[in-house]
N, C-alpha and C positions, 0 to 999 in steps of 0.2 A: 757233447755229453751233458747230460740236464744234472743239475744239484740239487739236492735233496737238499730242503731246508728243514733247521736244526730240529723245529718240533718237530714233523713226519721223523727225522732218524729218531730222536728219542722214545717214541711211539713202538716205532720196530724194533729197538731197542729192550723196553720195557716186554715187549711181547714174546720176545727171543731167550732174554734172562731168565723169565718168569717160571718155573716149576711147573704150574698147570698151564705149560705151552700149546699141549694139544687141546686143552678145553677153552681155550683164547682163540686158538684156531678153526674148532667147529664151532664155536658162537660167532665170529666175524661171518664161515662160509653161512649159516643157517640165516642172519641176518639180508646176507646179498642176496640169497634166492627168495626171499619173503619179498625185499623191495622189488628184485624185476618178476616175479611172478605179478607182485600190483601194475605193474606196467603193463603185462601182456593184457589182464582185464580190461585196463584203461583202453588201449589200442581195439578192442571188438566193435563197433558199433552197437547201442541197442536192440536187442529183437535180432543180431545174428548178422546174418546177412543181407543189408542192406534194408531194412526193415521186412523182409519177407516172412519173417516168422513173428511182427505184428499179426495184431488183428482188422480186418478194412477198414473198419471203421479208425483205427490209428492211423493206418495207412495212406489212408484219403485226407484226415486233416495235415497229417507231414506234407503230402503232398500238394494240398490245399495252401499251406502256411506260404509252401515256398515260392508259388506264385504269388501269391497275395504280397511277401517281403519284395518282391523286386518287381511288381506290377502298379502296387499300394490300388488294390479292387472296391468298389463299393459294398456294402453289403448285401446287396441282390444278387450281383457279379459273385462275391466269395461264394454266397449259398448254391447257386446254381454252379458254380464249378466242384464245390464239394461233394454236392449228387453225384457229378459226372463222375466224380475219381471216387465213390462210394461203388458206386456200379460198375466200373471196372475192379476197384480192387477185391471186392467179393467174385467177379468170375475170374479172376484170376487166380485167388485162392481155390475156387471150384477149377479149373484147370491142372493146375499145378498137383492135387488131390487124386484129378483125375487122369493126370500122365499115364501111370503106372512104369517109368520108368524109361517114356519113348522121348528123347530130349528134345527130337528132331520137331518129333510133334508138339510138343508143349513151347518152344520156339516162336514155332509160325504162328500159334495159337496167339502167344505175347505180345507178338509183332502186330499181329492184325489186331489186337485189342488196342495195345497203344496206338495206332495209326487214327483207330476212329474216335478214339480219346482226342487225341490234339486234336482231330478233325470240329469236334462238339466243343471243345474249351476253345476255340477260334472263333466261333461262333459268337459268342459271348462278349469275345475280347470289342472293345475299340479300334478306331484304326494304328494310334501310336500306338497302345499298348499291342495289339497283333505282332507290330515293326520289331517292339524291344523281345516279345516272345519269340517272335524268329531266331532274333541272333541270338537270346538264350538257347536253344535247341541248337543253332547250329555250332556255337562254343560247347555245349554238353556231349556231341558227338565227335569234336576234334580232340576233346579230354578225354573221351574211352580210347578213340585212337592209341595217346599217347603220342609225346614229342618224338621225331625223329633222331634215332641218334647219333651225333655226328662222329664222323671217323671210320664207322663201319659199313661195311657192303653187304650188300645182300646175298649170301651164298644162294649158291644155286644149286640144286641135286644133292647126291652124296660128297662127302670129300673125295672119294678117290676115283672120281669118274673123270676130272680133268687130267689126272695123271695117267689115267689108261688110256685116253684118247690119244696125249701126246704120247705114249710108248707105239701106238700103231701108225701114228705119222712117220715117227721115226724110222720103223720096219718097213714101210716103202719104199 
């Protein structure tokens, strides 16, 4: 059992005795919602959704920077890869715009844009820098994976489809 040390009790104390008990008690709760409400702001990313509701032109130097942070590019190399991620990130605005709602389509659309992205910032690269970009990319998509979690299995089907099969084995 944890002990309350003496200030904490005196505190509850003081708060318990007090006459305007209840106006001590909705100033404490008014306070707590105020600090985690600041939290959940903090927690958003800028621009929402992973910057998508930037504008391309943000979009492309985000994603300009972060090459450039873990490639360290020249400035010819940054300029020509910031076009590249300029011109995707406006047709990708112009896609996503122009979905209307078809995820499937807006998707493929994504996928074949970035494909021919990497395709052109490859170009660009060097040959170490290509090497370190690879295994960038290929850590960035073992991270959307997500770690495997250990202890659990994969269920398979519904739950109660194992239990119906062994009740007809049984009936045999």
């Amino acid at each position: 059992m944890k002990r309350v040390q003496p200030i904490q009790s005196m505190f509850i104390l003081t708060i318990l005795n007090n006459k305007d008990m209840k106006f001590n008690l909705l100033t404490i709760l008014c306070v707590s919602v105020l600090m985690f409400s600041g939290l959940w702001t903090i927690a958003q990313p800028p621009g929402g959704r992973g910057g998508f509701n930037m504008p391309p032109e943000e979009r492309a130097q985000l994603m300009s920077d972060r090459i450039n942070d873990a490639l360290t590019l020249t400035e010819e190399q940054y300029e020509m890869i910031y076009a590249i991620n300029l011109e995707t990130a406006v047709q990708m605005s112009e896609t996503m715009q122009s979905a209307n709602g078809d995820r499937e389509a807006m998707r493929a659309k994504m996928m074949e844009l970035r494909k021919g992205t990497n395709d052109r910032i490859k170009e660009v690269l060097t040959p170490e820098q290509l090497t370190t970009y690879q295994e960038l990319q290929r850590n960035r998509r073992q991270g959307r994976q997500g770690p495997p979690e250990e202890g659990k299995k994969k269920r398979k089907g519904p739950k109660g489809k194992k239990k119906a099969k062994q009740d007809t084995d049984t009936d045999s």
